[in-house]
N, C-alpha and C positions, 0 to 999 in steps of 0.2 A: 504494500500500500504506500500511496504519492498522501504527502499532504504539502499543496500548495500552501503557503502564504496570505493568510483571509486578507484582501482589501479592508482597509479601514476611512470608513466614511465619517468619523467622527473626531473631534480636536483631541482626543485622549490618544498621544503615540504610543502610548507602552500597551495599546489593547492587544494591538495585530501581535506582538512576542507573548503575552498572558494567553490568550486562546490558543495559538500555534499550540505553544507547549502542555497546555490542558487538554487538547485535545490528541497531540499525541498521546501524553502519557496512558491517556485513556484507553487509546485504542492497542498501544503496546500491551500493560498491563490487563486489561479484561478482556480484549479478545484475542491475545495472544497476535497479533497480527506483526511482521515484519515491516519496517519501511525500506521501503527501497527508492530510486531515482524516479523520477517522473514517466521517463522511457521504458523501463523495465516493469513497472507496477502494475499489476493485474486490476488495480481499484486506484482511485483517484478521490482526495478529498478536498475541498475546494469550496471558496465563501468567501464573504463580505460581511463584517460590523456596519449594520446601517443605521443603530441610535446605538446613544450613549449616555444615560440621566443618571448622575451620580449621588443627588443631592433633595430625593424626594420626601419631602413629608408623609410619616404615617401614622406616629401618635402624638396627642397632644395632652398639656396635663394645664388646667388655668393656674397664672398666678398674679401677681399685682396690674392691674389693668392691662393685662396681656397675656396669650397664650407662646405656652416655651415647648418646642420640638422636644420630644422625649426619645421617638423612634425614627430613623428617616431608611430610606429603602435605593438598591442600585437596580437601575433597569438594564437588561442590556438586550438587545436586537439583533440575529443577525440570518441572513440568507444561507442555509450552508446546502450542501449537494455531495454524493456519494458515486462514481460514475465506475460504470464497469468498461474499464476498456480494451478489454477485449471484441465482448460484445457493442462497444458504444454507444449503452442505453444506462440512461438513469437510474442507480440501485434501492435510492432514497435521496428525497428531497423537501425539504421544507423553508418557506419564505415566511418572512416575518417571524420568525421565532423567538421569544421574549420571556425571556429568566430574569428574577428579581430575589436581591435579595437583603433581606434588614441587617441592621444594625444602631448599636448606639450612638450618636453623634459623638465622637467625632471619627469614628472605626470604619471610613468609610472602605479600606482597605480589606475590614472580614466581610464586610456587607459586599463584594465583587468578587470576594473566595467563595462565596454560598452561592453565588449567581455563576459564577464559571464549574460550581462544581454540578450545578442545575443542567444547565448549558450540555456538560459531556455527560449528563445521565440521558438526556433528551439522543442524544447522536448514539451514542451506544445503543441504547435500546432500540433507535430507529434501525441500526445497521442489523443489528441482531433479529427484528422483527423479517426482515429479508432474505436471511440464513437457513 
C-alpha cells in the first residue's frame, strides 16, 4: 500500500504530516498492511484536509455577567479514497468526512489526538469493510 501525501486545504501546516503518519501507522499496525512506493503498490491511499476548526465551543458554565468556555471541540474534514490499482476502481471512499474531538481549553493538542484517532478508526474500518 501507497499513501500519498493528503492535500491540505486549510492554514494548519502540520495537518498534512499529523494525518500522513496517523494514518499510516494505522494501517501498518491493524491491518498488517506493507507500504511500498506509489508504483509498486497494489492499493493507493490518497486525500485532502478540507476544514480545519480548532477552536469550537461546546460547554459553557455562567459566571459574572458572562459565560466562560469550559469544553471546546477540534473538527476536522477530510476527502480520503482507497484505490485499487491494479484493478483501477475505487476500494472505499468517503467525502466530507468529519471527526471531532473535545477537550479542555487550553489542550487543544488532545482534542486533535481524539479526532485523528477518530479519523483512522473511520478508514480502517472502511478499508476493512471491503476485505
Amino acid at each position: 500500500m501507497a499513501i500519498l501525501p493528503f492535500d491540505n486545504q486549510t492554514p494548519e501546516p502540520s495537518l498534512t504530516q499529523e494525518v500522513n503518519d496517523a494514518v499510516r501507522e494505522a494501517l501498518e499496525s491493524r491491518l498488517g498492511l506493507r507500504l511500498a512506493g506509489e508504483a509498486n503498490a497494489d492499493a493507493l491511499v490518497r486525500g485532502r484536509v478540507v476544514r480545519y476548526e480548532p477552536d469550537l465551543p461546546l460547554a459553557y458554565q455562567a459566571g459574572l455577567g458572562q459565560a466562560n468556555v469550559t469544553r471546546r471541540e477540534v473538527q476536522l474534514t477530510v476527502d480520503v479514497e482507497i484505490l485499487d490499482q491494479r484493478e483501477g476502481k475505487t476500494i472505499w471512499q468517503r467525502q466530507g468526512l468529519t471527526v471531532k474531538g473535545d477537550y479542555l481549553p487550553p489542550q487543544e493538542a488532545e482534542g486533535r489526538k481524539i479526532a485523528l484517532q477518530k479519523l483512522v478508526n473511520d478508514i480502517v474500518d472502511g478499508a476493512q469493510s471491503q476485505w
